[in-house]
C-alpha positions in Angstrom: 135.0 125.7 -71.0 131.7 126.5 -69.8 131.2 125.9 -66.2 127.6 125.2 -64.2 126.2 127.9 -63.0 127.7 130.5 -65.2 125.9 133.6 -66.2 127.6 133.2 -69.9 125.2 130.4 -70.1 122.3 132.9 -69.6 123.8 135.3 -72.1 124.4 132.0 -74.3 120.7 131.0 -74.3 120.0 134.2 -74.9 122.1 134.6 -78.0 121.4 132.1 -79.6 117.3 132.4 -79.2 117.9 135.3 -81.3 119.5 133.5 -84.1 117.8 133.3 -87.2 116.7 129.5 -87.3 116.5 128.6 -84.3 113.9 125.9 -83.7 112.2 124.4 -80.1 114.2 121.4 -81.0 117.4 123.6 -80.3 115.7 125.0 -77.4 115.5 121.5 -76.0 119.0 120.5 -76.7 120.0 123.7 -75.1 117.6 122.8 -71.8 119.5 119.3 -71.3 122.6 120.9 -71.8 122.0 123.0 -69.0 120.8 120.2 -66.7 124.2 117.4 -65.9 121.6 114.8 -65.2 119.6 115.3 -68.2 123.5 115.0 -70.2 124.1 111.9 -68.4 121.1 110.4 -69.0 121.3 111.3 -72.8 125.1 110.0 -73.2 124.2 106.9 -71.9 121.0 106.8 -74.6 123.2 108.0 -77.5 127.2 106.9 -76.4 127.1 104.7 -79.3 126.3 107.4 -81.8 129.4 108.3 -84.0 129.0 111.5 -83.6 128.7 111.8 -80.2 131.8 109.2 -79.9 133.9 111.8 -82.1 132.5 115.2 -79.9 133.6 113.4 -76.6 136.9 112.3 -78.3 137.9 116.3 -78.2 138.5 115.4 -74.5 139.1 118.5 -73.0 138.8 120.8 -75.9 136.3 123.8 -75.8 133.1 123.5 -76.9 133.0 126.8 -78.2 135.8 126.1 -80.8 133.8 122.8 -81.5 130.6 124.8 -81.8 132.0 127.6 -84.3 133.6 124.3 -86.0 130.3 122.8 -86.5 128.9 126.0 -87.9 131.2 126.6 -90.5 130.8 123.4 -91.8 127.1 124.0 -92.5 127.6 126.8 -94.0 130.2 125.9 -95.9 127.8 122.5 -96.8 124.8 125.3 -97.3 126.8 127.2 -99.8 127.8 123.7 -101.5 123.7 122.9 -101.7 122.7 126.7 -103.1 125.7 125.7 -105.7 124.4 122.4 -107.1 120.7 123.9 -106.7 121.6 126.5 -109.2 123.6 124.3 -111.0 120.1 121.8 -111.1 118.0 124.9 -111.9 117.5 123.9 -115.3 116.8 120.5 -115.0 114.3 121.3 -112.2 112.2 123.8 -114.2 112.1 121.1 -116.7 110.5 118.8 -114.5 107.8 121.3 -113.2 107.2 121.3 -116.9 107.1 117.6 -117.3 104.7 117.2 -113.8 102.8 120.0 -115.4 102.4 118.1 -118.6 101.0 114.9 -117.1 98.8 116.8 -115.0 97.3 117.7 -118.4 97.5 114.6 -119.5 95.9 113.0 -116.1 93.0 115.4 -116.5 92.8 114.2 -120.1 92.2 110.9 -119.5 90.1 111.8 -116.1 87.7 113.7 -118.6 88.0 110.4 -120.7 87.6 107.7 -117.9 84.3 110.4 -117.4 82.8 110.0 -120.4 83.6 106.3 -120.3 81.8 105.8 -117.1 78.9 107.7 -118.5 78.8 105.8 -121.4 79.1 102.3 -119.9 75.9 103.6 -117.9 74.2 103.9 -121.1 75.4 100.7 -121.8 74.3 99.1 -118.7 70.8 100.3 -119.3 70.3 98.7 -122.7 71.7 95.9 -121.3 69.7 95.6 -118.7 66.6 96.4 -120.9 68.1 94.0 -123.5 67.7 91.2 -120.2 64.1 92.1 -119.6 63.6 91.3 -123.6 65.2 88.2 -123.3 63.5 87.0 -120.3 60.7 87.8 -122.1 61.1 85.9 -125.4 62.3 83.3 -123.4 58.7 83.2 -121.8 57.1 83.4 -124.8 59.5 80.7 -126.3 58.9 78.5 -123.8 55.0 78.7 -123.4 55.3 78.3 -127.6 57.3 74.8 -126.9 54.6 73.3 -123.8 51.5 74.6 -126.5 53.3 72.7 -129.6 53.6 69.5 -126.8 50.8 69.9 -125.7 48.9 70.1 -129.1 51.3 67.3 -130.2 49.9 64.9 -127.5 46.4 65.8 -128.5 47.1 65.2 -132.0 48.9 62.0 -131.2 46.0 61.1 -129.1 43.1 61.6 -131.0 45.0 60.7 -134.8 43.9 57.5 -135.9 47.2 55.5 -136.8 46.7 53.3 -140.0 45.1 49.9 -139.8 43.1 50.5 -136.3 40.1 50.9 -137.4 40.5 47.6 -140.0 42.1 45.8 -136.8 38.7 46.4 -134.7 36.3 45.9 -137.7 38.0 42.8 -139.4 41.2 42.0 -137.2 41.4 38.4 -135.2 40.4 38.3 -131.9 43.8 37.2 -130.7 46.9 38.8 -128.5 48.0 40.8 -131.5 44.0 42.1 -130.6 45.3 43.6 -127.5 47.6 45.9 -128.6 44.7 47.4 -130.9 42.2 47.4 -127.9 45.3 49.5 -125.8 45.7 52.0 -128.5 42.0 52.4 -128.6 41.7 52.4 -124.8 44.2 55.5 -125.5 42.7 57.4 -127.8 39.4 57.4 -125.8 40.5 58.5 -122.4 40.9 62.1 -124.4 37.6 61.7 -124.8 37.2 62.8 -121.1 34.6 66.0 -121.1 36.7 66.9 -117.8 40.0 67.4 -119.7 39.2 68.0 -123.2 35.7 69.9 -123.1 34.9 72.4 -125.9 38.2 71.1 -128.5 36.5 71.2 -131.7 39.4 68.5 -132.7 38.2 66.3 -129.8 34.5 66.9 -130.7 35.1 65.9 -134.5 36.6 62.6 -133.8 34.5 61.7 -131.0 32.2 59.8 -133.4 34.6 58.0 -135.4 35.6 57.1 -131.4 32.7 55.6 -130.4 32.0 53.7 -133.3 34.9 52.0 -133.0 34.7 51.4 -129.5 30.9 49.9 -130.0 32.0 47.7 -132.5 35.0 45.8 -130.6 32.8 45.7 -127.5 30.0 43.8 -129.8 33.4 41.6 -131.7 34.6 41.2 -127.9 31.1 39.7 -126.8 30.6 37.6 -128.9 34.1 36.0 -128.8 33.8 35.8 -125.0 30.0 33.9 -125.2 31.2 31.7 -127.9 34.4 30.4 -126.1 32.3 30.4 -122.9 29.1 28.5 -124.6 32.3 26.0 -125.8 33.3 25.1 -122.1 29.9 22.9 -122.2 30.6 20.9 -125.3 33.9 20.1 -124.2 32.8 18.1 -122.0 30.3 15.5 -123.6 31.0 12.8 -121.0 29.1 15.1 -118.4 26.2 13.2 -120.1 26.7 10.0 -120.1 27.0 8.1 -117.0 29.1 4.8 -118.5 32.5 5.8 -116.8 33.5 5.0 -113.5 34.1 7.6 -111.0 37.8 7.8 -111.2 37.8 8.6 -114.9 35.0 11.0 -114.7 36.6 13.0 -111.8 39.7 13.0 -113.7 38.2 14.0 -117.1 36.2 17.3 -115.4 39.6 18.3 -113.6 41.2 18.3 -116.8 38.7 19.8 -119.1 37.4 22.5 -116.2 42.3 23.5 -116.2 41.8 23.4 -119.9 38.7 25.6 -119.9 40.6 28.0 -117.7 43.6 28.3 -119.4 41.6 29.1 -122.6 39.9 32.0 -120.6 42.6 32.9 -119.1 44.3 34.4 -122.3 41.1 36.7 -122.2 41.7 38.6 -119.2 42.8 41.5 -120.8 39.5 41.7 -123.6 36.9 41.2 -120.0 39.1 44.2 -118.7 38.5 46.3 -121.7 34.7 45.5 -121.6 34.3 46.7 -117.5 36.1 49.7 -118.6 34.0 50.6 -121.4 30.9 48.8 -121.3 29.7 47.4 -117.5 26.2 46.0 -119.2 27.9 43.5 -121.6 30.7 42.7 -119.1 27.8 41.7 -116.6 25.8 39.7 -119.6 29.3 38.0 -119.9 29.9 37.1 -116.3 26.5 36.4 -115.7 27.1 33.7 -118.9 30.4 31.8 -117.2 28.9 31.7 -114.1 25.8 30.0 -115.5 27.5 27.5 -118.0 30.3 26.7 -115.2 27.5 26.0 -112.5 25.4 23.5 -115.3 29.2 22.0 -115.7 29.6 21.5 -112.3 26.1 20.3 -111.5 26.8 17.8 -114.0 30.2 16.6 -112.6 29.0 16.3 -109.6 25.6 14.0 -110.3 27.8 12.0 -112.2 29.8 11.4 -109.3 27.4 11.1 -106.7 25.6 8.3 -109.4 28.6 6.0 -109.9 29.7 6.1 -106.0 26.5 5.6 -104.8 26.8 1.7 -106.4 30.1 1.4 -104.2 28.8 2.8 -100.7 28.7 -0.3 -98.5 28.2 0.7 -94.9 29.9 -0.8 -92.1 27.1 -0.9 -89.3 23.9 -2.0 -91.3 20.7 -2.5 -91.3 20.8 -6.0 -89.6 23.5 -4.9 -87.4 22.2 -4.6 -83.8 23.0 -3.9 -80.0 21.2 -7.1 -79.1 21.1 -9.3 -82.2 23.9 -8.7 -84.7 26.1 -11.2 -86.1 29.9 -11.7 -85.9 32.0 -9.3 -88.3 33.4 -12.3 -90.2 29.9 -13.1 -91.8 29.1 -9.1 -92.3 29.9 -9.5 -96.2 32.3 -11.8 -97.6 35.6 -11.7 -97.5 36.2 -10.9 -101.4 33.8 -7.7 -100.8 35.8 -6.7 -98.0 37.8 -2.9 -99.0 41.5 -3.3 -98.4 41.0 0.0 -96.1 38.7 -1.4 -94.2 41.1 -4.8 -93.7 43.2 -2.1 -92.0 41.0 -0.8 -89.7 42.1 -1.3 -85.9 39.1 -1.8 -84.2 39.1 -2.1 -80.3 38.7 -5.4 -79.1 36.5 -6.4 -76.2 38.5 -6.6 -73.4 40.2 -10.4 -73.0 38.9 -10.8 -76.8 40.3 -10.7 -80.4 37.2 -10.1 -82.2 36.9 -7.5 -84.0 33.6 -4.8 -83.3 31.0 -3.7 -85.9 30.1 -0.5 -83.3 34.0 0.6 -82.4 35.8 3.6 -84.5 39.0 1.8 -85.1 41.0 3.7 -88.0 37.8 5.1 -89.6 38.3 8.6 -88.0 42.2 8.4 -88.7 41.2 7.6 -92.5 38.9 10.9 -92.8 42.1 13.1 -91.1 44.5 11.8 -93.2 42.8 11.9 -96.2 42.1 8.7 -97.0 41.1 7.7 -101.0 38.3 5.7 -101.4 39.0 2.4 -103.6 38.4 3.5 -107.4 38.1 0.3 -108.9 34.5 -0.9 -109.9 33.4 -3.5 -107.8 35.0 -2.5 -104.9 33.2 -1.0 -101.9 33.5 2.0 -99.6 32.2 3.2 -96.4 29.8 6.1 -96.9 32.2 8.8 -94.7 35.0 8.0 -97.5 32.8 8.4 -100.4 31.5 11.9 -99.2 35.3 13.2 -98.2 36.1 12.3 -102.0 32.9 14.6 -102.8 34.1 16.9 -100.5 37.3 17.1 -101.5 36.3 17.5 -105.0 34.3 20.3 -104.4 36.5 22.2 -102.2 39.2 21.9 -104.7 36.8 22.7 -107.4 35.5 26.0 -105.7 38.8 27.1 -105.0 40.3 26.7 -108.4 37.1 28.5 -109.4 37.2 31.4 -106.9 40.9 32.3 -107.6 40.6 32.2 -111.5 36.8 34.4 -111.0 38.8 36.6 -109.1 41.5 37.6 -111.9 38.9 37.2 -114.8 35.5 38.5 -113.5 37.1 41.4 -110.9 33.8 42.9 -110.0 31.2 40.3 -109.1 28.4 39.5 -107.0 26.6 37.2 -104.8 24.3 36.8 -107.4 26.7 35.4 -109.9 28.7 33.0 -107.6 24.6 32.1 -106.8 24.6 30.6 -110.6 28.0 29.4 -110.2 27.3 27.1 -107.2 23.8 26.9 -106.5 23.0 24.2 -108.8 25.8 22.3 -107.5 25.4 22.8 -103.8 21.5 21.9 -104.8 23.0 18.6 -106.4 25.4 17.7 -103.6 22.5 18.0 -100.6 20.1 15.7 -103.0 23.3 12.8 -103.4 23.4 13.2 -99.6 20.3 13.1 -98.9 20.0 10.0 -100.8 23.1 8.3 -99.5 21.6 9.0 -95.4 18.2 8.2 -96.8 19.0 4.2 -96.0 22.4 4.5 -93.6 21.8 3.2 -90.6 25.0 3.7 -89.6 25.5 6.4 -86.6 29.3 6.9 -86.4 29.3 7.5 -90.4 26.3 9.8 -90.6 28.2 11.6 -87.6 31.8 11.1 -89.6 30.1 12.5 -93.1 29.4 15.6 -90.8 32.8 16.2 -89.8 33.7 15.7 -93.4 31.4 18.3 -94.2 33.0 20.8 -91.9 36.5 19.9 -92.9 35.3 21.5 -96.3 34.1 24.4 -94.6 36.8 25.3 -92.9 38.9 24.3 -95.6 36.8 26.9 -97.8 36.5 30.0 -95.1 40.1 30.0 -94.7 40.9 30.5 -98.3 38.1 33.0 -98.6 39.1 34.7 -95.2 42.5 34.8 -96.6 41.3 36.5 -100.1 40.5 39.7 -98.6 37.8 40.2 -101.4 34.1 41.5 -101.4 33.4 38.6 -103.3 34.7 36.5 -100.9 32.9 37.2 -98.2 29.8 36.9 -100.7 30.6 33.8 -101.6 31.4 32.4 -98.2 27.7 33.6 -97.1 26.6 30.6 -99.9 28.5 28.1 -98.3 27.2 29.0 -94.9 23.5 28.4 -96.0 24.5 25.2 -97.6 26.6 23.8 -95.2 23.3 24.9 -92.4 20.9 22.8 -95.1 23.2 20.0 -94.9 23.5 19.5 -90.8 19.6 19.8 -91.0 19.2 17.1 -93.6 21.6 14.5 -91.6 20.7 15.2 -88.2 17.6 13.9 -88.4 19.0 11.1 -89.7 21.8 10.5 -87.1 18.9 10.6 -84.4 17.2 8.0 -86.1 20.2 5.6 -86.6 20.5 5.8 -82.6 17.0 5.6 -82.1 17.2 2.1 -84.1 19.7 0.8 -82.0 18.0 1.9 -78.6 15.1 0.3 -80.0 16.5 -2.8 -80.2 17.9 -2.6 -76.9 14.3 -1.3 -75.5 12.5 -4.0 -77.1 14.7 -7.4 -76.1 13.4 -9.4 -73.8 14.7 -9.2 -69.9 14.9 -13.0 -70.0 17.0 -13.2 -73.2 19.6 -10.7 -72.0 20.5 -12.4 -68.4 19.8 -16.0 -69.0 23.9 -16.4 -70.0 24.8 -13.1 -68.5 27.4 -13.5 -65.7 28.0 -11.3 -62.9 31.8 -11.3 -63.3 31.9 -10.6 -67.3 30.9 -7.4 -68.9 27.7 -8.4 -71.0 28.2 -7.8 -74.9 25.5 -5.6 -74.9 27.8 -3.0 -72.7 30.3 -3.9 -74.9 28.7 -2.9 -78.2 26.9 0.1 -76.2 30.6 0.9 -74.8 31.9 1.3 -78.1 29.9 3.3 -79.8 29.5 6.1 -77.4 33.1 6.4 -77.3 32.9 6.3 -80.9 30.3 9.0 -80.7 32.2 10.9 -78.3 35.5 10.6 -80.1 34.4 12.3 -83.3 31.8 15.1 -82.0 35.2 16.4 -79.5 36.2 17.0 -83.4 33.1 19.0 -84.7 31.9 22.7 -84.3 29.7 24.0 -81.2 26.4 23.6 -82.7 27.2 19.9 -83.4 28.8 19.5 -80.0 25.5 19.9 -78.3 23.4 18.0 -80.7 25.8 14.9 -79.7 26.0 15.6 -76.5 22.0 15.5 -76.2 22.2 12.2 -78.1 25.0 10.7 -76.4 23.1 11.4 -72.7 20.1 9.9 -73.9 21.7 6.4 -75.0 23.7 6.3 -71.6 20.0 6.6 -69.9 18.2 4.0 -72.1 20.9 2.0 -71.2 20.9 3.1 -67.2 17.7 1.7 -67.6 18.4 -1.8 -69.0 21.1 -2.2 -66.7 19.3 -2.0 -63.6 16.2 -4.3 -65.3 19.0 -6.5 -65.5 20.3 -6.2 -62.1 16.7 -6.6 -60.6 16.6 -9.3 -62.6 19.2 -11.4 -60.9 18.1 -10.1 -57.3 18.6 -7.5 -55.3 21.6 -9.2 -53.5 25.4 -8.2 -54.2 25.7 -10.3 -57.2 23.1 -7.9 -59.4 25.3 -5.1 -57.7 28.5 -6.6 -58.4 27.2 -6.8 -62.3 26.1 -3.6 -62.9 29.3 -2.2 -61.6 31.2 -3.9 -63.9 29.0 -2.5 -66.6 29.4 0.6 -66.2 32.9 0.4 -65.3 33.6 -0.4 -68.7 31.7 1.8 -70.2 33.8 4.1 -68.3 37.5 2.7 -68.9 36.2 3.5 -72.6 35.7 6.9 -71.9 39.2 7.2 -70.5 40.5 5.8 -73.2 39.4 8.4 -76.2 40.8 10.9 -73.0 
């Protein structure tokens, strides 16, 4: 046994440093040999170990024996491993030749995977240049299929499919018409110098083109002046004057629908002449505006000629501030209008007689729209006849605006001029006549409001339109409804001027020899109501009128400022002349307050 700090373990070292074999490995397991704690701390590490377990199981033994035992077994397990090596000898030279083998056989296919590689760069190449060629024809194949489109449109558009030509030259003017005129319209827009310039094609059938094109426009005109020419002879009544007003108005409402309708269909042949041929389209306009304004003229003198012979005014020419007689004797009772039975008129105070001068329901008639009596024989106030005028011509003009607008899309002033100048020029001559004679102030001033009733009526439709022609045609109406206020105004004044004259030219005595100081005389009665009449209806109409009234209005209160005080100077200067022309004018002002 080996003890620490031995010299043998010196010598030991030594020895064994000089065997053959010996490694730093051994040098190590030598160095913790020679140091306890390094044995300790390598038992503890590797006391599990088998081998270790069986060294430590010798106990006491000597190491040396165990060493020498340990050394013949690997020799003895050396010899055993030079044995089976030579006994393998054979069997390993065969494998060296076997690895050498399929090294050849690796460089074989090494020089093959070579040539492969260079080859499938070959291949790559063509491809790639195989690519180009595709992309290429597939250009070319491409541009080929947008020129054969593109030259298949052109033929399509400029061959002439079979029948057009005998459709245009000989075809009926019908909807089957339209189709023809869209495959026309079609052929010629490749007729456009911008888009088609230089195509021989193009410039060969460009002739045959325009022929055609000449030749429906001509068909097209005269199909469109012959229908429009027609309009005027459907309507022979317009010429006779034997119907009453009812049947007449209904008869040109009827014929003017039909007369659309007819057109109507045609929308699409006017359409094609704008497009293609502005001069006729204008010759054609400028024709239905013409024969539309002699048929409206025409409707409308009729009209004004039948209702004239019913127009029976309520304040007439006997009808007076001083002298006028009761309402019961006014006409007779079988001549009285059944909407004039219903008129509410305001009764004098303490009274049930009814007033010539007062408004009663004749202002509520005119808002709501009130139909004059139709039946022949029967008689209407003047306001009443004109609304029905009115109305007819508002309804007319809009009918004729909206269906202008779709047919005729590009107009002018100067067309809706022929459309309605004739009748505007007819309707200020059947006014003029009916205010010629009427002496009647509230329905002079009540055929004004009519009057602007339609023009409002009329501006809001046209405001609404939107249209250049709208605004054209409203300018018309403007300068007729101006024309109209300066034809009635005049007259207005001088229907107030009568009754002021009769109130200037009584006689002092006459008017205060039954007057009492505690009643309100019947002149202030009549005078009472109608200023408030006056003043009711002009709070109604525009600002222009406003003022006119106004004027009038403040000159009839001083004419009668003027009488009343003659009056009251007339019974004295004492409280009794003062007492009466309080209550004068007191009611003249409770009837202020009462219109508000």
């Amino acid at each position: 046994m080996v003890m620490e700090g031995d010299p043998s373990d010196s010598i030991l070292e030594a020895h064994l440093e000089d065997q053959p074999g010996f490694t730093s490995d051994d040098k190590e397991v030598m160095d913790i040999l020679n140091d306890p704690d390094s044995i300790k701390e390598e038992l503890v590490r590797y006391g599990d170990d088998d081998v270790i377990g069986d060294a430590l199981k010798v106990g006491g033994g000597d190491l040396w024996q165990y060493a020498q035992k340990l050394e013949a077994d690997l020799r003895q397990t050396e010899a055993e491993s030079i044995e089976d090596y030579v006994r393998q000898s054979s069997g390993v030279a065969e494998l060296r030749l076997h690895i050498e083998a399929c090294d050849e056989m690796l460089k074989t296919f090494e020089d093959v995977l070579t040539t492969c590689q260079s080859e499938l760069g070959g291949m790559g190449n063509t491809i790639m240049d195989m690519k180009r060629r595709a992309n290429s024809l597939e250009v070319l194949a491409n541009n080929r299929k947008s020129a054969e489109q593109r030259l298949a449109a052109l033929i399509d558009g400029i061959a002439m499919p079979p029948g057009l030509a005998r459709a245009i030259h000989e075809g009926e003017i019908n909807d089957g018409m339209i189709e023809h005129l869209q495959t026309l319209e079609a052929k010629l827009s490749f007729l456009d110098p911008h888009l088609n310039k230089g195509r021989v094609a193009v410039d060969h059938v460009k002739p045959l083109l325009d022929r055609l094109k000449s030749k429906a426009v001509d068909r097209l005109r005269d199909h469109l002046l012959r229908k429009i020419r027609s309009l005027d002879s459907d309507h022979p009544f317009l010429h006779t004057f034997n119907l009453s007003h009812s049947q007449g108005s209904s008869a040109i409402k009827k014929q003017h629908q039909e007369g659309q309708d007819k057109l109507r269909k045609d929308c699409a042949f006017v359409k094609f002449l704008l497009d293609h041929h502005e001069e006729v389209y204008r010759e054609v306009m400028s024709k239905y505006f013409e024969t539309m304004g002699g048929i409206l003229s025409a409707h409308f003198r009729s009209e004004f000629r039948v209702r004239q012979s019913s127009i029976r005014e309520v304040i007439r020419a006997d009808h007076r501030l001083i002298d006028i007689s009761e309402v019961k004797s006014r006409f007779p009772s079988r001549l009285i209008p059944d909407k004039l039975k219903s008129f509410h008129f305001r009764s004098e105070r303490g009274q049930s007689d009814h007033s010539t001068f007062s408004l009663g329901g004749r202002l509520d008639h005119i808002m709501q729209y009130v139909e004059c009596d139709e039946e022949e024989g029967v008689s209407s106030p003047p306001e009443l006849v004109l609304q029905a005028i009115m109305q007819n011509l508002v309804d007319m003009v809009l009918s004729e605006h909206e269906f202008a607008s779709s047919l005729f899309p590009r107009r002018s002033k100067e067309m809706y001029a022929k459309l309605l100048s004739q009748t505007l020029e007819v309707i200020k001559e059947g006014v003029s006549v009916m205010v010629k004679s009427c002496v009647d102030p509230i329905a002079i001033l009540l055929m004004i409001y009519c009057v602007q009733v339609a023009q409002s009526k009329i501006s809001e439709k046209m405001n609404v339109a939107e249209e250049a022609g709208a605004a054209e045609e409203e300018d018309i109406f403007q300068d007729f409804f101006l024309q109209f206020s300066m034809l009635v105004w005049p007259r207005f004044k001088h229907a107030v001027q009568l009754q002021m004259d009769s109130v200037r030219s009584a006689s002092l005595h006459a008017l205060t020899s039954r007057s009492s100081t505690k009643d309100v005389h019947v002149l202030t009665l009549r005078f009472a109501e109608l200023s408030s009449a006056l003043l009711d209806i002009q709070t109604r109409l525009n600002a222009n009128s406003v003022q006119m009234a106004k004027a009038t209005n403040k000159y009839m209160i001083k004419e009668l400022e003027k009488v009343v005080k003659e009056m009251k100077n007339a019974m004295g200067s004492g409280l009794q002349g003062n007492f009466f022309a309080f209550n004068q004018f007191d009611h003249i002002l409770q009837a202020y307050y009462e219109i508000g």
